[in-house]
N, C-alpha and C positions, 0 to 999 in steps of 0.2 A: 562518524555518523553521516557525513557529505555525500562520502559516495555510496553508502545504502540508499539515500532518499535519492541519488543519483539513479542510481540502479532502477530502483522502485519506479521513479518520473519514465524511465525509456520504457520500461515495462508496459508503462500503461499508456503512452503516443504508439508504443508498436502494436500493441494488442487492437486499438479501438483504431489506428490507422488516422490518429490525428495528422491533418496538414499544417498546423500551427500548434508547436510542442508549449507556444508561452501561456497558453491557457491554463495550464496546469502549472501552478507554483506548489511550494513546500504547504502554504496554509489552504486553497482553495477544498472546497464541500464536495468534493468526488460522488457524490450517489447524488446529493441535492444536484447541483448544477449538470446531472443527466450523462455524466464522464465514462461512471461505469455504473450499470445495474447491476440490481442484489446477482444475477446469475455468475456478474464475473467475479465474483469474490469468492468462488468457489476455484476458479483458476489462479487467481489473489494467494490466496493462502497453500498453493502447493507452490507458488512462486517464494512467498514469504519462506516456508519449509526449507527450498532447496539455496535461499542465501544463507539461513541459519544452520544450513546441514543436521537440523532436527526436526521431529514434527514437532506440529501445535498440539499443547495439551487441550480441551472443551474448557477447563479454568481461563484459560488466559484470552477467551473471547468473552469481549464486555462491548455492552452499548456503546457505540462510539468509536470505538476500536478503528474504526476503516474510514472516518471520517473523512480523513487528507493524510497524504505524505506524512505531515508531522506528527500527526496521533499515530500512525504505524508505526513510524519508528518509533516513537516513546513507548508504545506497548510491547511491539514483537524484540524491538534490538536496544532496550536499553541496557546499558553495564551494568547488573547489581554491586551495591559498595560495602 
């Protein structure tokens, strides 16, 4: 799961063109603290698609969902057991 939120973190310093990647941890509010607008989650999620090498069903998007690093992966790349 490390290196998805890995993945996920450069994704989103390369996209927005951050100069300081420490802004962004696994827990920080990515829409609240202005990191990414609702626009880029539209980019977001065909990124999220092509690490899961699936799309996203409309089920699996729930309030919250995009929060931060850790809510993505808890929703898009959790292991079911």
């Amino acid at each position: 799961m490390q290196m998805i939120k890995a993945q996920l973190k450069d994704w989103i310093v390369d996209k927005k063109k951050l100069q300081d990647a420490t802004v962004v941890a696994d827990d920080t509010a990515l829409i609240e603290q202005k990191i990414l607008k609702s626009i880029d989650i539209m980019d977001l999620i065909m990124f999220i698609e092509f690490l899961r090498e699936r799309p996203l069903h409309v089920s699996e998007l729930k309030p919250g969902a995009f929060h931060s690093i850790d809510t993505i992966a808890d929703n898009f790349f959790a292991v079911s057991s």
